[in-house]
C-alpha positions in Angstrom: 173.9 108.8 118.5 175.4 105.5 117.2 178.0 105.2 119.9 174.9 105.9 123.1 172.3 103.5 121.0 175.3 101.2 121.2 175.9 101.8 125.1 172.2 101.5 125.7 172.1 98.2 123.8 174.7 96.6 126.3 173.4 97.8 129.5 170.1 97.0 129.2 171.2 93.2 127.9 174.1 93.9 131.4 170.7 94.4 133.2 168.9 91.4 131.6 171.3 88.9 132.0 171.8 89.9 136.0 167.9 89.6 136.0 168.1 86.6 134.8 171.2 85.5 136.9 169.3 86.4 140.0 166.1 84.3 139.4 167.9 81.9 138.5 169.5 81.6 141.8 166.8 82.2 143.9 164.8 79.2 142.2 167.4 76.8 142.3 167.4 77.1 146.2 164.1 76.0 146.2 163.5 71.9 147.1 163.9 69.4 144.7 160.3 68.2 145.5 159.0 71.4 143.4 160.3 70.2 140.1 157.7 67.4 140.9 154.1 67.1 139.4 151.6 65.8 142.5 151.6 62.4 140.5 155.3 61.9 140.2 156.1 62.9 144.0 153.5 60.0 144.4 154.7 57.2 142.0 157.9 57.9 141.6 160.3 56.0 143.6 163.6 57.3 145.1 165.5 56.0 142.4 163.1 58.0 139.4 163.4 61.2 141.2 166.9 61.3 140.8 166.9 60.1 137.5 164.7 63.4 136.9 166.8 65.4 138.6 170.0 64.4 136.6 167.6 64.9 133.5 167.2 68.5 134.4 170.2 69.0 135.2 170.1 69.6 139.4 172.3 66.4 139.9 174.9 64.2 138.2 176.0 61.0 138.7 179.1 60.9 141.0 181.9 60.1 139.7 183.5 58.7 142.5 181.1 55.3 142.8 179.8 56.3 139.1 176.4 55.6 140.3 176.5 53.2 142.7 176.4 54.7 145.9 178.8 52.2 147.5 182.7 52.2 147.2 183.6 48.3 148.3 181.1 47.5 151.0 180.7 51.2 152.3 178.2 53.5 151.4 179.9 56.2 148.9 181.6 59.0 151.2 180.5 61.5 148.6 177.1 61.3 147.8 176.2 61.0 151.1 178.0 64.3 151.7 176.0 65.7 149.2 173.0 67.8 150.9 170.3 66.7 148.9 171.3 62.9 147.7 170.0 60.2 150.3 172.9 57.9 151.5 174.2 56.0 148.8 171.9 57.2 146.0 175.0 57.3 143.6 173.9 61.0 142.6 175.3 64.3 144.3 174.3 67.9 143.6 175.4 69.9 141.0 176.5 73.2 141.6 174.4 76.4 140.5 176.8 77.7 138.3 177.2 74.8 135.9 173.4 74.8 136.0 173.7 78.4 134.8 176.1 77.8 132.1 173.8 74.8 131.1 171.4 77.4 131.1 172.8 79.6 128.5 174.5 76.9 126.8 171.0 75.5 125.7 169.3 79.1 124.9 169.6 78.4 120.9 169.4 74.9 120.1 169.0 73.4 116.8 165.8 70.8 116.2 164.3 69.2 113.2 161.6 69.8 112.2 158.9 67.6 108.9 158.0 68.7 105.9 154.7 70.1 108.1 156.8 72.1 110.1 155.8 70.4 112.9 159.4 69.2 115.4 160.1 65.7 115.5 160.1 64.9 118.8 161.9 61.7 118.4 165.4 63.2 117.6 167.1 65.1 120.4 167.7 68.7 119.9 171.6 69.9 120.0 172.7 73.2 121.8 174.2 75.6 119.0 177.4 75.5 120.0 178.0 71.6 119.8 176.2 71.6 116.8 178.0 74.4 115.0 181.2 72.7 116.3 180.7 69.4 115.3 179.8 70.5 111.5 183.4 72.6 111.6 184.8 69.2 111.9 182.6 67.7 108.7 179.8 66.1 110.9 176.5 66.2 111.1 175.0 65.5 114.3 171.4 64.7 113.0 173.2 62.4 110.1 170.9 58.6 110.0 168.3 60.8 111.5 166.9 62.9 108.7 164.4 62.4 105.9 162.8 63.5 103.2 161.4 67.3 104.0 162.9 67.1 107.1 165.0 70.7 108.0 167.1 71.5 111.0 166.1 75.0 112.4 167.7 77.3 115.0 165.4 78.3 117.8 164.8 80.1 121.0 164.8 77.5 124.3 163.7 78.2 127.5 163.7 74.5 128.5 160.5 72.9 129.4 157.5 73.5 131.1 157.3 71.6 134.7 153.6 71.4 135.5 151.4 73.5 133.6 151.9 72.4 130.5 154.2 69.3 131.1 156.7 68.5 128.8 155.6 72.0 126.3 158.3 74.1 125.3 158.4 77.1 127.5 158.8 79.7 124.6 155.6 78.1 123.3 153.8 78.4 125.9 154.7 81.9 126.6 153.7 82.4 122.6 150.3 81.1 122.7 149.5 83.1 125.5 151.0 86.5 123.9 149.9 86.1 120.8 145.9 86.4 122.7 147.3 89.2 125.4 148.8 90.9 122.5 145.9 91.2 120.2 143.8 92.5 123.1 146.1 94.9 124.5 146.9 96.6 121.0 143.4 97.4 120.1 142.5 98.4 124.2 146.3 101.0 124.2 145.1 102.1 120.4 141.4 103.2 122.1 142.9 104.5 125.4 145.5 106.4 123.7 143.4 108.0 120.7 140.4 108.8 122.7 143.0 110.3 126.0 144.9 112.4 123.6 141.9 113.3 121.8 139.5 114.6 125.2 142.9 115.5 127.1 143.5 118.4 124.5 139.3 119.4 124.6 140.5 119.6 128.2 142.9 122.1 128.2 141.1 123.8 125.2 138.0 124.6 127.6 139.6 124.6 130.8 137.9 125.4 133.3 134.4 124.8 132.0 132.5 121.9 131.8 133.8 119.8 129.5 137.2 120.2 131.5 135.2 119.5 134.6 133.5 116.4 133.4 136.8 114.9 132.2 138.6 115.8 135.6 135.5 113.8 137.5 135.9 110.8 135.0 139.8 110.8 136.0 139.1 111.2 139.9 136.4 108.0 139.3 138.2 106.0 137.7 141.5 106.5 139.7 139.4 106.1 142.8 136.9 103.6 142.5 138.3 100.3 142.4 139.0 98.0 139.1 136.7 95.2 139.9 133.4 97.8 141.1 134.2 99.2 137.3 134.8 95.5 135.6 131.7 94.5 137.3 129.5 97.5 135.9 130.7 97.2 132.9 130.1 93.6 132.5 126.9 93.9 133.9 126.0 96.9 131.8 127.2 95.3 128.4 125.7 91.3 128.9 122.3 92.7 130.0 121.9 96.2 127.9 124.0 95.0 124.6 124.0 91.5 125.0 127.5 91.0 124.7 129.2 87.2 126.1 130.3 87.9 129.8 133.1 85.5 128.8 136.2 85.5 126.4 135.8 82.5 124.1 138.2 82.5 120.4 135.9 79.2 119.5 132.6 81.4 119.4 130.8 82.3 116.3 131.6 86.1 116.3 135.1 85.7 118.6 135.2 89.6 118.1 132.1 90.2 120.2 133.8 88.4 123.0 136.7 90.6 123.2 134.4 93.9 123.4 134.6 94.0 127.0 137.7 93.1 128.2 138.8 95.7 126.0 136.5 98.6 127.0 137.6 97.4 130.7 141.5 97.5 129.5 141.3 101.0 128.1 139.1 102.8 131.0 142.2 103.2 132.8 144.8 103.9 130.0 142.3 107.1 128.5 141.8 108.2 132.2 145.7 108.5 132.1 146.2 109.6 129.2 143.4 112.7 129.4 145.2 113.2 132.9 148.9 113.9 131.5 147.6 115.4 128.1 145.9 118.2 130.3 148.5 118.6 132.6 151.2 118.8 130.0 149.4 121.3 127.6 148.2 123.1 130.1 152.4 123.9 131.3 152.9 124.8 127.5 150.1 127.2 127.4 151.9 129.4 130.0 154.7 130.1 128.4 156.0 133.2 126.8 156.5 131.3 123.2 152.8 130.5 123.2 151.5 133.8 124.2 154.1 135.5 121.6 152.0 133.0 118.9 148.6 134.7 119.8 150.3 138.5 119.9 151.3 137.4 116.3 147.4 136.6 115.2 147.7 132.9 115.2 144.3 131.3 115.7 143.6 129.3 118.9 143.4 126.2 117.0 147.0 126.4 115.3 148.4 127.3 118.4 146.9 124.0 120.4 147.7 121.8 117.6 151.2 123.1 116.1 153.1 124.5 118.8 151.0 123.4 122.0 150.0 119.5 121.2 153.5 118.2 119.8 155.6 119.6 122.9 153.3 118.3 125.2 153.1 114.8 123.5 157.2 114.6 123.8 156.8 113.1 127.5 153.6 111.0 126.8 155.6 109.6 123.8 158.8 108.4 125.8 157.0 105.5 127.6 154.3 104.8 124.5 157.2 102.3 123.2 157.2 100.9 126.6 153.4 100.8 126.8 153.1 98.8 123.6 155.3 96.1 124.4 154.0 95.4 127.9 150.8 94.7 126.0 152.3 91.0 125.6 152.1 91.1 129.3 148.3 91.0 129.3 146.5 92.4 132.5 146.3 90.8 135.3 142.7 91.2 136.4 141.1 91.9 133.3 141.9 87.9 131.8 141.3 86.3 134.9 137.5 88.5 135.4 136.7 87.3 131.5 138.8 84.2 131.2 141.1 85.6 128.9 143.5 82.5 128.2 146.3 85.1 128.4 149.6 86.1 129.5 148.4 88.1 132.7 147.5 85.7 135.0 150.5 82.9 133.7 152.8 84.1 136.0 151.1 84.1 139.2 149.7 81.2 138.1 153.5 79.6 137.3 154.1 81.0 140.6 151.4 78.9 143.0 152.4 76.0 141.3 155.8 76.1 141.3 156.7 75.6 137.2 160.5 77.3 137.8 161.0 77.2 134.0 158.1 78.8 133.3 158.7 81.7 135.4 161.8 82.2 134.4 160.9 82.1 131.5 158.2 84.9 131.8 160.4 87.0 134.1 163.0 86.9 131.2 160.1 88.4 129.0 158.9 91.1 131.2 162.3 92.4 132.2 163.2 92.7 128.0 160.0 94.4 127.3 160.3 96.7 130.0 163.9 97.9 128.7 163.6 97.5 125.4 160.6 99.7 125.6 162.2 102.6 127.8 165.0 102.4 125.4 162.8 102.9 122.5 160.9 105.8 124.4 164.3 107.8 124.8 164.9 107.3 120.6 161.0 108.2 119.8 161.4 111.5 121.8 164.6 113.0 119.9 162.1 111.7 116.3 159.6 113.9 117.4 161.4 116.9 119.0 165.2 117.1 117.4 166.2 119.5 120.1 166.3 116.9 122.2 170.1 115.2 122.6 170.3 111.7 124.2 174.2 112.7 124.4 175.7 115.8 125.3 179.2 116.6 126.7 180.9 113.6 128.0 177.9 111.1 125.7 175.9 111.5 128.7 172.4 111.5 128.6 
């Protein structure tokens, strides 16, 4: 078991990092000008864009005119064979891998931080490496910079927001908006998955009869019908029969009753799912020989659905409940942007139209981890609940 939760640990991080490799790439061919707010691609003049540019690390100064752009009275050979520079800008491209390295170079950086805990934005951050290096050789990189209550602290770095939230961290960003997407999405996957457990077994219990057939027409409605004719009802149906805000707002008196309906709307579509595969599952388990030898034996109907019938049939809902949990950080798309849900769902389309590379790295970084992580977890929960299950068999293959 050790040695497979060991393999599984390096390919999924294998599987990260060529995520990450690959967006990396494919964002660093897009134009300089999109690392640009609308203002700066205004103001700025030539000579401030590259400055920027070196700043984030697309371009360096060449060495060959150091800066200049002219060797003697010609322009610099170099920079102007450089594809991006302008003839005799004195910067040249750098290339993607360095940018890459950079990249992972800067991912834990050490910053300081008052007695507040708020970062002191006036000293420069150093990478981890550099830092850890430097204090090896008895110096302290932040020495003449620290105070009283001042502490250095290790932390996560994404590198900066571009245009959304100029000049903000990227992992904060990405944390205020979780932290909102999260909350929602626990309480909406709790709901969904009690209540589609719950009306999935009545299902299979009475199948057949009514109760089975008004579950299987709630599935087929809710599968068919689109999600913004549902959103709509159910916003329509709460503000004017309950009198619950049409809107999402944590400033509001009772921020709770705000949250009532894009919840509801989150877990219409996780219990329809979840009564769906319950069904289906125990209704496969009550076929089989060991269930009908249970009821030859005199077992009641009710210790055979809920001791033998219920936990085999869970085993496949459980492997992607893990999974289902932490793509909750991942908000929904439709659900925050119908109730403005300051959240994590729409941030990356949004990132996307208007072009803040960091940030959707950053978010792509996120969603790719989740979404392994929680498959990884899935496989573990499933051999918790049913030990016959081996994650490794002859040859520690799966």
């Amino acid at each position: 078991m050790i040695k497979y939760i060991l393999k599984r640990l390096f390919q999924s991080l294998i599987v990260v990092l060529l995520v990450v490799c690959v967006v990396f790439f494919l964002l660093r061919m897009m134009p300089s000008d999109y690392f640009f707010t609308e203002d700066e691609l205004i103001k700025f003049t030539e000579a401030q864009k590259y400055a920027k540019l070196e700043r984030l690390g697309l371009m360096q100064i060449c060495a060959n005119c150091e800066g200049k752009g002219m060797v003697g009275d010609e322009a610099c050979p170099v920079c102007r064979e450089s594809p991006q520079a302008a003839k005799g800008t004195g910067y040249v491209n750098r290339s993607v891998l360095a940018q890459l390295g950079d990249f992972f170079g800067d991912m834990l950086q050490m910053r300081v931080f008052n007695a507040k805990g708020k970062e002191v934005k006036t000293i420069e951050p150093v990478s981890l490496i550099p830092y850890l290096s430097q204090k090896l050789n008895g110096q302290d990189p932040f020495e003449g910079s620290m105070k009283d209550g001042y502490s250095v602290r290790m932390m996560f770095n994404l590198g900066k927001s571009i245009r959304l939230e100029k000049n903000q961290y990227v992992t904060d960003v990405i944390a205020a908006k979780m932290s909102v997407s999260l909350g929602i999405g626990l309480v909406s996957l709790a709901i969904s998955l009690v209540l589609g457990v719950v009306l999935g077994v009545l299902q299979a219990r009475y199948k057949d009869k009514l109760f089975d057939h008004i579950g299987t027409g709630y599935t087929v409605v809710v599968n068919a019908v689109p999600r913004l004719v549902i959103y709509t009802i159910i916003m329509i149906a709460g503000a004017t029969l309950l009198g619950l805000p049409m809107r999402y707002d944590a400033t509001a008196k009772d921020p709770w009753l705000t949250m009532v309906l894009p919840v509801i709307c989150l877990s219409i579509g996780s219990t329809a799912g979840y009564m769906l595969w319950t069904r289906r599952y125990m209704v496969d388990e009550l076929n089989k020989d060991y269930i009908r030898l249970a009821k030859l034996k005199g077992l009641s109907d009710r210790k055979v659905m809920f001791r033998h019938v219920l936990k085999n049939a869970f085993v496949p809902l459980a492997q992607y409940l893990p999974y289902s949990i932490l793509l909750t950080v991942g908000g929904s798309l439709l659900v925050e942007t119908f109730f403005a849900v300051p959240g994590m769902g729409p941030e990356l389309t949004t990132a996307i139209s208007r072009y803040d590379l960091n940030l959707v790295q950053g978010i792509v970084l996120l969603y790719a981890s989740m979404g392994i992580i929680g498959v990884f977890l899935g496989d573990l929960l499933m051999t918790v609940i049913d030990p016959r299950i081996k994650l490794t068999g002859k040859g520690d293959v799966r």
